[in-house]
C-alpha positions, 0 to 999 in steps of 0.5 A: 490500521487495516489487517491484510490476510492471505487466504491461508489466513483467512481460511484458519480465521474461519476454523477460529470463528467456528472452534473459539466463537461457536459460530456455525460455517453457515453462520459465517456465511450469512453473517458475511452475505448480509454485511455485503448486502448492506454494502451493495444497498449503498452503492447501487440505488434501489430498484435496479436490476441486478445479475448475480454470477456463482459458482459452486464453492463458498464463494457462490454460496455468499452469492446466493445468500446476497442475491436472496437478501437483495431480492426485496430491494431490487430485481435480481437474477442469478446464473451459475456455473458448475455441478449441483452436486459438487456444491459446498454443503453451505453453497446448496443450503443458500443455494435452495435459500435462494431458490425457494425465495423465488430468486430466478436462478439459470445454469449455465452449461454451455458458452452458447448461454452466456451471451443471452445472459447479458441481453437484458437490462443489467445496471449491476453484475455481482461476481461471486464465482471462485473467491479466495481459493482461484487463482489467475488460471481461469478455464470454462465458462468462467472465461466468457462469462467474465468476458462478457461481464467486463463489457458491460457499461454497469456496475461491476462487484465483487464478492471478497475477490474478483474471479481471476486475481490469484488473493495470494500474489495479485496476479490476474488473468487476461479476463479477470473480472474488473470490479468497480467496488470489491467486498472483502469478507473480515479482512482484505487479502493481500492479493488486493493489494499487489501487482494487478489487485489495484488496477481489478479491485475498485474500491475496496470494502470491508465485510465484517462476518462476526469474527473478533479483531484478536481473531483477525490480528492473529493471523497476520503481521501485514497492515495497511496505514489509513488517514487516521492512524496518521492523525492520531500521531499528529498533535497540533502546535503549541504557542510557545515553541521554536524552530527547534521544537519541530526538527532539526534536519541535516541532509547531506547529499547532491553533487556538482552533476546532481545538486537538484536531488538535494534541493527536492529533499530539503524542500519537501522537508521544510515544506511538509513541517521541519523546523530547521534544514541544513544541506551538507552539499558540494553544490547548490541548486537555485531552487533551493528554498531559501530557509534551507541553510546550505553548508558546503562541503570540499569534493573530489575530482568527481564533484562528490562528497570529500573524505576530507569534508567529513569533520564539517559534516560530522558538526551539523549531524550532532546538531540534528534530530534526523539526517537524510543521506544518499540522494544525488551523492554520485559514486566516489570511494571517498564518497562511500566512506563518508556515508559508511560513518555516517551510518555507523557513527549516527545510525543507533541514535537518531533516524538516518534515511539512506536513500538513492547512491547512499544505499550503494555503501550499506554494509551488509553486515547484522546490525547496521542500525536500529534507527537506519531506514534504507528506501529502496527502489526495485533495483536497489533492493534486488542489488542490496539483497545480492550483495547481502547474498554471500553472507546470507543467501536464504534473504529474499524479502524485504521483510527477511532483509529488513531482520537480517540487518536489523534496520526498517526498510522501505521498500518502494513499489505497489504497494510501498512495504515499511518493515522492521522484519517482524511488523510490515505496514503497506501504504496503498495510496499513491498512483503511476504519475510517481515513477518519475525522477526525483520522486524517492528524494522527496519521500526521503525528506518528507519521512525525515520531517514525520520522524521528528515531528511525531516523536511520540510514536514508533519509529516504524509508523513515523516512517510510515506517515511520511510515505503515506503523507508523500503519496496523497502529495502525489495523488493531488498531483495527478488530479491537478496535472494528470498522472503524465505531468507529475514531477517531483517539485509538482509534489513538493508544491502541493504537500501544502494541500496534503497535510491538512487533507490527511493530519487535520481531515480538511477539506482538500483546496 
């Protein structure tokens, strides 16, 4: 799992860098620029003219140093901005570094220079202007220059952030550098990752810079789930094993307005690995695979679940492993007191995924269940925090709610946030295609499958490979349809391809 640091971190990691490994702050700084060098004599092939753009913070200085260790490789120009003696005093050692190397180096000083810069052939443009301590308000020079630098055709890099993404919060300015590829220095910051960091950041790299991952881990509670933290939990089939040896699940949802939602839950269930499915329903939906097992269950006036259906319900729950309830319930009162049993009943036992009209009937109250994993969307989660808010008004994240309540919440949005209120997993992957309808019914039913089928690890992290495992089924979706023609059973259809693609590292179809 990737570590994600907010700048604050960051800069305490490099004070430990310094006070516990001896590491000077010019150490750092080489250590970080040589392994950017590297990264960026991989992605750009050698002898290719390079514009390197600083500023006269640390930030720049990484960009004097990686200008003077690209030097031998390829034709490299800086153009800085900024007051000489304003300079860090690491930036004005790199700085003479890279000067005394025989680097051209041309102060910008008014807008009038900027256009010329960009005249000359240029197949990549370096950013290395502000760094983690800027934010979305961009002012001076940078503007244009990054203006500029964004309507160049060649490749686009930034150094640990792109200029004009505040590293903290992923808010970006209007010209904020669009990097193809960023180079993050020991760590990723979490600005890469929310709200514009996906959309400016490109691929994103990993600069080691000499600091020990106790180091690093120290400073943060977030971490980003990869492949391989998926593959490690997963162990293959064994020869002699049943149906019952993969997960038994019951999913009680549907109406008679919404039997589909049921049927995408139950499907992507037993697509992505289940053993065996119950759906507990008052409708059937016909594309309900037929391995399903359907159980009907009486319903109100309203088409929804019946109070009176509970004992049926209550049967198939003790038989199974893992029980999904929500998606496409409705809203009835009778409704709402099963799913409220449910929870209570089942909730401190086995995982219970409440998803959709199921959070509707969470009790805000401490300790709803050590083993409830509530997926809300934006709205959902907004709602559930105001109704929490009379017993707990200071409850603003979904860390802080998830601790509060004492259960995982999976909060969806970009990136997806799985926590427990001490330890928060982001999942990174996925893409816009997946805002559409029916989408969260099969996440819930693929976590509900990795629940069962990774038995072995936390509970935490089960939660998290199956919506990690949901997003790369969606990310084949949109490469196969584009990101307008994703739906939610094109995602159940294509789980086939995402599970050995992430469990087994095949070869995608």
């Amino acid at each position: 799992m990737i570590p994600v640091l907010t700048p604050e971190a960051m800069r305490s990691a490099d004070r430990a860098g310094v006070d516990e490994l001896g590491f000077t702050s010019l150490d750092l700084m080489e250590n970080a620029s040589r392994s950017c060098a590297d990264i960026i004599l991989d992605v750009l092939p050698p002898r290719s003219t390079i514009l390197v753009l600083c500023g006269t913070g640390n930030n720049g200085g990484d960009g004097f140093a990686v200008a003077r260790m690209l030097s031998s490789v390829h034709t490299v120009r800086v153009a800085w901005i900024g007051d000489h003696h304003r300079m860090t005093p690491e930036t004005a050692e790199e700085f003479s570094r890279c000067v005394n190397a025989g680097v051209s180096c041309v102060h910008v000083s008014g807008e009038e220079s900027v256009t010329p810069l960009f005249h000359e052939r240029c197949d990549g443009i370096i950013d290395a202007l502000v760094g983690i301590g800027g934010s979305e308000e961009l002012r001076g020079l940078a503007v244009p220059l990054l203006r500029s630098a964004n309507a160049c055709s060649c490749l686009r890099i930034a150094v640990d952030v792109p200029t004009g993404l505040n590293a903290s919060t992923g808010k970006a300015h209007e010209h904020c550098f669009r990097a193809h590829h960023t180079i993050t220095m020991a760590a990723p910051k979490s600005g890469l990752y929310l709200r514009d960091g996906k959309d400016v950041c490109g691929q994103i790299h990993v600069a080691a810079i000499g600091l020990t991952p106790g180091i690093i881990d120290a400073g943060t509670a977030v971490h980003v789930i990869e492949q391989k933290d998926v593959q490690s939990m997963y162990t293959p089939r064994k020869n002699d094993t049943s149906k019952f040896d993969y997960g038994r699940i019951c999913i009680i949802a549907g109406s008679r307005d919404m039997p589909g939602a049921a049927a995408l839950s139950a499907n992507a269930a037993i697509v992505s690995g289940a053993g065996l499915v119950e759906v507990c329903s008052t409708a059937f939906h016909a594309h309900l695979l037929p391995e399903v097992l359907q159980t009907h269950v009486p319903s109100t006036d309203a088409g929804t679940l019946g109070w009176q259906g509970y004992e049926r319900i209550r049967k198939a729950c003790d038989k199974a492993q893992c029980i999904v309830i929500g998606p496409g319930l409705g809203w009835h009162e009778e409704t709402s007191r099963l799913v409220e049993m449910v929870i209570k009943e089942y909730g401190d036992t086995k995982p219970v995924i409440v998803d959709a009209d199921g959070l509707r009937a969470v009790s805000c109250t401490e300790g709803v269940g050590s083993q409830v994993v509530l997926t809300p969307h934006a709205g959902e989660f907004a709602r559930l925090r105001e109704k929490c808010s009379n017993l707990a008004p200071s409850l603003s994240s979904a860390e802080e709610l998830a601790a509060y309540l004492r259960c995982i919440i999976v909060a969806k949005g970009v990136p997806v946030r799985i926590t427990d209120g001490s330890r928060t997993l982001w999942n990174a992957n996925g893409n816009p295609g997946m805002a559409t309808a029916g989408s969260g019914d099969v996440a819930a039913g693929v976590i509900a499958t990795m629940t069962c089928r990774l038995s072995s690890a936390p509970l935490l992290e089960r939660v998290a490979a199956g919506v990690y495992i949901h997003a790369m089924a969606g990310d084949l979706a949109a490469e196969h349809f584009t990101p307008e023609g994703v739906t939610a059973s094109r995602i159940v259809s294509l789980l086939h391809e995402a599970l050995p693609a992430v469990v087994h590292g095949k070869e995608r179809m």
